[in-house]
C-alpha positions, 0 to 999 in steps of 0.5 A, a space after each residue: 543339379 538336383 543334388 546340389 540343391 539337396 545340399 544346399 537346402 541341407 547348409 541352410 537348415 543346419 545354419 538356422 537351427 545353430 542360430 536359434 540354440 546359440 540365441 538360447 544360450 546366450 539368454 540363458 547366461 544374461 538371466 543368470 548374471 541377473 540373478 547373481 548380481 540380484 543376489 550379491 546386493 542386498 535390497 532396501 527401503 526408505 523405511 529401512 536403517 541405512 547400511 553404513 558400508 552402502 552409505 559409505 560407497 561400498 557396492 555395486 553402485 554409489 548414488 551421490 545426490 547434490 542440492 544448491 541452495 536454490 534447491 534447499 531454499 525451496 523444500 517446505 520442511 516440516 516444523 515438526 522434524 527437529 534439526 537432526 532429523 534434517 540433517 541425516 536426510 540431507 547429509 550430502 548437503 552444506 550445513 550452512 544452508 540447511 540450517 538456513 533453511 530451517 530459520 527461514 520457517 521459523 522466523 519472519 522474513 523482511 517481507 512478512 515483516 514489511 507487510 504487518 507494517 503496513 497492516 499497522 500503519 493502514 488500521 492508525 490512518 483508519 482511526 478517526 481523527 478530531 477536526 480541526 477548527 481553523 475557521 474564523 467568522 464574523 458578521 455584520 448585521 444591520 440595526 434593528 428594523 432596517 437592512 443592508 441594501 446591495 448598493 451599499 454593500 457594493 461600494 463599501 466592497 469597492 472600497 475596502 479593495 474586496 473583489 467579485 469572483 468565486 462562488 458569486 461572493 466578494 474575496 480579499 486576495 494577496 499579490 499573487 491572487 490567492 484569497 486571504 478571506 471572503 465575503 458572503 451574504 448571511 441570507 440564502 443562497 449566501 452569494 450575490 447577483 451582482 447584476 442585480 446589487 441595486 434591487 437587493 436587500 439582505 439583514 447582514 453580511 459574512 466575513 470568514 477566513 480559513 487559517 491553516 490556509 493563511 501564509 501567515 494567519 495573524 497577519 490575514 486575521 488583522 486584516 480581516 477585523 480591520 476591514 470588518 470595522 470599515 465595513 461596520 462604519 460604512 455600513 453602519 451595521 453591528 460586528 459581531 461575533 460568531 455567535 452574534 454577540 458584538 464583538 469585543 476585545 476579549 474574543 478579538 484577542 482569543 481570536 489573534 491567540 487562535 492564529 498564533 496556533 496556525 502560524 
C-alpha cells in the first residue's frame, strides 16, 4: 500500500507540472499572433490622410459606418467647412441629404420665417394709431337766467319715447332694445335721480350719439336732431352745438356728412 500512494502522489505531480508548461505555451503562441497582426496592419489617425486600399476595404477588417437622414439632419455643421470638406467626411452618405443638411444652416427655415412674421406684425399692432372721432353731441341749454326743471325734463322724455335706464340717464332704443343715443344732465354728476325729478333744476341737457355704433349712422343721426327740435320746443331751451354755438344748417349738414363716413 505505501508504494501504491508513492506512485500515485508521482502520476499527480507529473500531471500538474505538464499542465502548468502547456498553459505557458499556449500563451506564448496567442502573444505572438498578436503581435504578427499588429505588425501586418499598419496604424493611423483621424489626422492622418487616408490610405485608398484601406478606404477601398482591403484589410483585415472594413468598418462601413450608415447615416439616415434623421441622423444627418441633426449634426451641427460648421458654416465654415466648405461642401467638399462635408462630403469626404460623410462619403458613405446620400449626397442628397448632405447637401440638404448643408441648406438647412444657410437659409431660413418656415418657422424662423413664421417667427420674424409675427415680430412684424406685433412691432405695427405696437404702433399708435390716431383715434377715431365717431362721437356726436349736442346741447339743450336753458335761456338766459332761467333753468330746465326735472318735471319738465320728465314729461318732455316721456314724450319724445326717451327711456330711463343705464347710468341713471334716459336712452333711445331700437327694436331689439340696443341704445341709438342717450340723454345725459349737462351738470354733474350728468345723470338723474329720478325719484327725485320734481325737486331737480339743471342749466341744460346732453344728447350724444356714438356712430361707428349705429346699424345705420344717418338714420340714428336724424333721429337724434329731431328728437332734439322736440325737446328744444317743449323745453323752450337753445340747440346748440358742441361748441354751444346754436345749431345751424351748415354744422347739421356736416354732421349728416360725418355719418355717411360710418355707414
Amino acid at each position: 500500500m505505501e508504494e501504491l500512494r508513492w506512485i500515485l502522489l508521482g502520476v499527480g505531480i507529473a500531471i500538474v507540472v505538464s499542465v502548468y508548461f502547456w498553459g505557458r505555451s499556449k500563451k506564448r503562441e496567442a502573444n505572438y499572433s498578436s503581435n504578427a497582426v499588429n505588425d501586418e496592419v499598419s496604424s493611423f489617425s483621424a489626422t492622418d490622410e487616408a490610405d485608398d486600399d484601406w478606404r477601398d476595404g482591403v484589410g483585415p477588417v472594413r468598418v462601413v459606418q450608415s447615416f439616415n437622414n434623421d441622423e444627418i439632419d441633426s449634426f451641427n455643421i460648421d458654416e465654415s467647412v466648405d461642401d467638399e470638406t462635408v462630403a469626404n467626411n460623410l462619403s458613405d452618405t446620400d449626397n442628397t441629404s448632405v447637401t440638404d443638411a448643408t441648406a438647412d444652416q444657410t437659409s431660413p427655415s418656415s418657422n424662423e420665417n413664421e417667427v420674424i412674421k409675427e415680430e412684424v406684425i406685433a412691432e405695427e399692432e405696437l404702433e399708435p394709431k390716431p383715434a377715431v372721432n365717431d362721437v356726436v353731441a349736442l346741447y339743450l341749454v336753458a335761456q338766459r337766467g332761467s333753468e330746465l326743471k326735472g318735471e319738465q325734463i320728465l314729461s318732455s322724455t316721456f314724450a319724445t319715447q326717451l327711456e330711463y335706464g343705464q347710468m341713471n340717464i334716459f336712452h333711445r332704443k331700437d327694436s331689439n332694445e340696443k341704445i341709438i343715443f342717450s340723454l345725459s344732465n349737462m351738470m354733474e354728476p350728468g345723470s338723474f335721480d329720478i325719484d327725485h325729478m320734481h325737486e331737480m333744476t339743471t342749466r341744460g341737457v346732453s344728447l350724444f350719439i356714438q356712430l361707428s355704433l349705429c346699424d345705420d349712422p344717418v338714420k340714428a343721426l336724424d333721429d337724434m336732431l329731431i328728437c332734439a327740435h322736440s325737446l328744444g320746443s317743449m323745453l323752450n331751451a337753445q340747440l346748440c352745438d358742441q361748441n354751444r354755438q346754436l345749431l345751424n344748417e351748415t354744422y347739421t349738414k356736416a354732421l349728416r356728412e360725418k355719418a355717411k363716413g360710418f355707414a
